[in-house]
N, C-alpha and C positions, 0 to 999 in steps of 0.2 A: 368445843366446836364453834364457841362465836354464834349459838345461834338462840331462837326462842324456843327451839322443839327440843323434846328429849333425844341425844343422841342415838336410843336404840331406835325410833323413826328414822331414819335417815337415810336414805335406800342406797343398794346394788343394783344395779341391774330393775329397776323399779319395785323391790322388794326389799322393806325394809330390814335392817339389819337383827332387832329379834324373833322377826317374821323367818327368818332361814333359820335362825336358833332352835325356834320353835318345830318347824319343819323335817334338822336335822332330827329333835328325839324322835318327833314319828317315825321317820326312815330305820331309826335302828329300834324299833320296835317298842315302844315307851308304853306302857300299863298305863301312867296318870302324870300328868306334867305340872309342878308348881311352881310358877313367876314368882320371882320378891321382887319388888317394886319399892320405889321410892321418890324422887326427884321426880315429878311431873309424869307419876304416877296414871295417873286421867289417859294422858296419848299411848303409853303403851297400851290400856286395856280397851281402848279405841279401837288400835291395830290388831287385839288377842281376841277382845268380846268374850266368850264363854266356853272357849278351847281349852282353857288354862284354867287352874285355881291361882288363887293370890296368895301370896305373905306379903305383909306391910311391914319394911325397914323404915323406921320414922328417924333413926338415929343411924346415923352411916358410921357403925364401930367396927369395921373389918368386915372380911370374907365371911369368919366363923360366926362370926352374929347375925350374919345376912342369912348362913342355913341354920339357925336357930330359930329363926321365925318360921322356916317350914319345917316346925319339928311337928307339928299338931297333926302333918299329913298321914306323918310315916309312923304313928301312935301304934301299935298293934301288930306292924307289918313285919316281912320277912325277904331276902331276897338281895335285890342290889339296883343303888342308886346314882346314877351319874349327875354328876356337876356340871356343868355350863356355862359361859359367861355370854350374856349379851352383846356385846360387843366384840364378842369373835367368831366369827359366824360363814367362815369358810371351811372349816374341817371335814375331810371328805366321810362321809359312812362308815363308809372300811374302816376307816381307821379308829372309829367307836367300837365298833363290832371287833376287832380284835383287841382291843381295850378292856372289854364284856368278856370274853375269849378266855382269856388267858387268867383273869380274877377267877373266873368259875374254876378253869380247869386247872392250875394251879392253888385254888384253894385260897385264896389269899382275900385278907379283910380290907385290907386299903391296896389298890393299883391304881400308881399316879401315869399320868402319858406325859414323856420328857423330851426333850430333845438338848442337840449337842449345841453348841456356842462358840467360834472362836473368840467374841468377843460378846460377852455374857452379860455384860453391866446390864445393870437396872432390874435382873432376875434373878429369882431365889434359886439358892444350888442345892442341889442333892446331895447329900452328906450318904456316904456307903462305908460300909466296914470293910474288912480287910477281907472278908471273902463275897464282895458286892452285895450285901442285903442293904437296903434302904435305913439307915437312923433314925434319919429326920431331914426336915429342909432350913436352911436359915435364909434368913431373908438380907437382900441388898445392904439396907440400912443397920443390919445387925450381922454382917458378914465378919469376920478380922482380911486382915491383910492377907493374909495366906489362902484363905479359904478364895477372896475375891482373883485372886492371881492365878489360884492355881485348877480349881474348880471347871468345869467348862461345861457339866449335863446341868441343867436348868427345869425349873418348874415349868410347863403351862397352867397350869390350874385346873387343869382337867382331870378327872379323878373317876373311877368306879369305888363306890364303899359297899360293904354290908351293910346293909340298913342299920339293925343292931347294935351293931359295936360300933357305929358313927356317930350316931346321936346318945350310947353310952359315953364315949370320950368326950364328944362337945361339951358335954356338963361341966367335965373336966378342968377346959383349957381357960385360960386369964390374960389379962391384957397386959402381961410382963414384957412388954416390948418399950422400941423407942418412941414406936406410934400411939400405944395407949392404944392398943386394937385388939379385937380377938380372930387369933391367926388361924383358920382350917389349918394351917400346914401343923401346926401345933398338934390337930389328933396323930402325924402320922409319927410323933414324937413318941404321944400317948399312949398308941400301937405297939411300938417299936419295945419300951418299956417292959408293958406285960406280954412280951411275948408273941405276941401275933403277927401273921405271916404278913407283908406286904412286898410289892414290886411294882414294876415298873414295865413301859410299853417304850421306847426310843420311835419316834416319830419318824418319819424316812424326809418328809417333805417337810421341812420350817415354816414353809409358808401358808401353812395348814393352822396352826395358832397364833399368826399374827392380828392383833386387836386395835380397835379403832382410838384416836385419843383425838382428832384432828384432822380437818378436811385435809390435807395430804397425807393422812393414813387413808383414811377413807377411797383417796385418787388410786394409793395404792394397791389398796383391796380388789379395787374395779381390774387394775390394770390386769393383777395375778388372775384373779378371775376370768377373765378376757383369755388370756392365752392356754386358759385349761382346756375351755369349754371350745374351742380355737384347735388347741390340740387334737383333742379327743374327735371331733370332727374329721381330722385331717388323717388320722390314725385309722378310720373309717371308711376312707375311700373319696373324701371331698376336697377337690383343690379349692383350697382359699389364698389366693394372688397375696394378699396383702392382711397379715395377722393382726398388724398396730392400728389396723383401721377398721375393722371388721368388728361388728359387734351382734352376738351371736348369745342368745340371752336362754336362760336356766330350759332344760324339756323341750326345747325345738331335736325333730327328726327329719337328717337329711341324706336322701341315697347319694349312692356312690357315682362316681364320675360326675357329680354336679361341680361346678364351678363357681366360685362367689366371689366378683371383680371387688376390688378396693372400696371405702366408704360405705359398705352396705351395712345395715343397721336390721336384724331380724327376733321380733322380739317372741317370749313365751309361749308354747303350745301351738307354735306355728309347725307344717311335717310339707316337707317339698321331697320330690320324689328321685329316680337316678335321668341321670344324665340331660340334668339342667343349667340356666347358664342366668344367672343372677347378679343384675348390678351390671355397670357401676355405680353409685348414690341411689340405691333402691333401699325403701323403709318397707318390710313387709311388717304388718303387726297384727296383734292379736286376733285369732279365729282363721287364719288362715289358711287352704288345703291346696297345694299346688300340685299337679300331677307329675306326669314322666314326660322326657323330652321336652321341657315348657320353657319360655325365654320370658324374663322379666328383665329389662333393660334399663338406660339411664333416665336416673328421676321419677322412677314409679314408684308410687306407693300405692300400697293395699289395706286393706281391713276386712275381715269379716267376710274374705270373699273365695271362693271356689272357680279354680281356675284347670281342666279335662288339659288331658294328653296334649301333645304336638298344636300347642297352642302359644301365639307367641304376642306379647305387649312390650313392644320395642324400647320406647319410650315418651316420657314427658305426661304420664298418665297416670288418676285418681280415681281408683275402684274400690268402693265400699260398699258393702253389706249387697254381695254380686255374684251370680253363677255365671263362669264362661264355659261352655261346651269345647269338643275335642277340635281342634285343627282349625282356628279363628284367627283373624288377622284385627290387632286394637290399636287404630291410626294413633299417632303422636296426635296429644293433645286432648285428647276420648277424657271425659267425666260423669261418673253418676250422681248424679242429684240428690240422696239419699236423705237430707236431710231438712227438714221443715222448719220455720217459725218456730208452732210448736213443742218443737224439739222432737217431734217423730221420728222414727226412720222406717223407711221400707226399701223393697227390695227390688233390683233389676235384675232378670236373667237373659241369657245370649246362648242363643241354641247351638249346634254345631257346623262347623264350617260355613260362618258368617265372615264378611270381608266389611269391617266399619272405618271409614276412612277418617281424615284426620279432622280434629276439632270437634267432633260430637257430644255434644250434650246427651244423658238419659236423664229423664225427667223419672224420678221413678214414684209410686210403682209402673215396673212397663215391662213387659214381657216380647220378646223380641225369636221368633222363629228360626227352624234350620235352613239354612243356606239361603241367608237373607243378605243384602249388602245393601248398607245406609251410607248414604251422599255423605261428602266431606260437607264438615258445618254445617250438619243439620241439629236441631235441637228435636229431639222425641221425645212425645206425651202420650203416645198410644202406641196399641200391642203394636206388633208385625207378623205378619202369619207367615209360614213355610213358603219362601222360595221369594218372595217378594224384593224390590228394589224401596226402599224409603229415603226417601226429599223431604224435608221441613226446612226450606230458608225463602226468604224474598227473594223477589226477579230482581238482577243486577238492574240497576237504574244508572246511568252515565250524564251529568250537566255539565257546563260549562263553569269553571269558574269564576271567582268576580277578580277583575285585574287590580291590583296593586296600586297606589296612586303616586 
């Protein structure tokens, strides 16, 4: 990565990358989650804090050494343990949960999740017998010529084990490779050996296991991401004009027939409601609840703000930590003040069916009444009560100027 941070910091979508790792076992239902850590160790348990246990890889000797340090977890237990890598960190749920799926019900001690390759370099293949059961896997660097040619399902590294008979075989496996490493892929060798059932899940979507090694993976990651969550949107009933520019970040919910013009940028936990018209260059972010029928237009950003029905912010306006009421007109150019020296913030509300014309200042806190309408370029520091007209600016003054010499 070229960079000072551990790559597993390095964010999507403002979320670091084993921040969604972490995230995916919750979603598929995770008992107890253990991070091995090593390289700059410190910033991932920054990013985890006390969600995770730790194993410490001090020595970076393979995969298989890396779940040897969290053997101390799984001492006693029973059940089945999924693998994960930090740095790959888009894989959808589903496709764990059928991963989970098929090891239970199938019976099987190791299920690896594969996918297909036309052009496979740089990953390990699957080795199957003549009535497709799993071998084992060899790796790139230990492939022959045939294998590399002719092979084309591939490891991810993604794996459901029995607890059990994983950390039985780990004991097993040795660094008999070109790397001098201890290979996980090694138990399913060990597996295969004495008997034991294992298989496999084929992946639909490849770009479900692709991992980070470099900021133009990383770009890439965004990019695929982008057009999921882009997707699934659109699949739902929202036009989005313009997909390659549209960025539309992890748990936003948005009704159907809204519209979201090009360059709009709407970040997590944001819910806008049906038949709205968003953007063009609108930043909605975090804490935001936009109703039905609403217009947020060019160059608006939001925060934290709460914006009723058939209410419209055309454009060129900054609303933060804000209630707008139903059916309100927010001139181009409207700002609330929300923020202090201090660092304080507080809050401005706008009752319903206010008309606030262009360039206003809220001073806040300030509370603002229904069917009030505030002069263009006025700046407010105090309430407005119901039905009121509000003025805050100087009387136009008119001199002459001084002539040029």
């Amino acid at each position: 990565m070229n960079s000072n941070k551990s790559k597993l910091v390095h964010k999507i979508y403002d979320k670091e990358l084993v921040r969604r790792v972490v995230d995916l076992a919750k979603k598929i239902g995770s008992d107890e989650i253990v991070a091995v850590v090593g390289h700059l160790k410190e910033q991932v348990q920054e990013v985890l804090g006390d969600e995770v246990q730790y194993a410490f890889q001090e020595e970076l000797l393979g995969t298989g050494h890396a779940v040897m340090q969290a053997k101390k977890y799984f001492e006693g237990k029973k059940g089945k343990v999924v693998i994960l890598y930090g740095d790959v960190p888009i894989i959808r749920p589903e496709t764990l949960k059928n991963l989970i799926s098929k090891s239970i019900k199938n019976k099987e001690y190791a299920t690896l999740l594969t996918a297909i390759y036309e052009n496979p370099t740089g990953y390990g293949r699957i080795i199957r017998d003549e009535g497709g059961n799993i071998k084992g896997i060899v790796e790139e660097k230990d492939a022959d010529p045939l294998q590399k040619k002719h092979i084309k399902e591939i490891n991810s590294g993604i794996y459901c084990f029995d607890i059990e008979e994983l950390f039985r075989a780990i004991d097993k496996i040795k660094p008999n490779n070109a790397q001098g490493e201890y290979y996980l892929t090694d138990v399913i060798r060990i597996m295969n050996d004495e008997g034991l059932k294992t298989g496999a899940v084929i992946v639909e979507d490849n770009t479900e296991i692709l991992g980070v090694n470099d900021r133009a993976q990383l770009e890439l990651l965004t990019r695929v991401l982008r057009m999921r969550i882009n997707s699934f949107h659109m699949k739902k009933g929202v036009t989005i004009e313009d997909a390659q520019t549209t960025y539309i970040y992890d748990d936003v919910r948005i009704g159907k027939d809204t519209v979201i013009h090009p360059n709009t940028i709407i970040k997590s936990g944001v819910t806008i409601g049906e038949d709205c018209e968003i953007g063009p260059n609108a930043f909605i972010r975090e804490g935001c609840k936009i109703g039905n029928h609403v217009k947020v237009g060019n160059c608006v950003e939001l925060k934290k703000t709460k914006i009723a029905d058939h209410t419209k912010v055309p454009h060129l306006t900054y609303l933060g930590d804000c209630e707008v009421g139903s059916d309100c007109n927010i001139g181009c150019g409207t700002i609330t003040c929300n923020y202090t020296p201090n660092k304080e913030k507080f809050k401005t509300k706008i009752g319903d069916n206010c008309f606030v014309g262009s360039n206003v200042n809220f001073v806040a806190p300030v509370k603002i009444g229904n069917d009030v309408l505030v002069a263009a370029g006025s700046t407010i520091t105090e309430d407005v009560p119901d039905g009121k007209l509000a003025i805050a600016r100087e009387r136009q003054v008119v001199k002459e100027q001084k002539k040029k010499k």
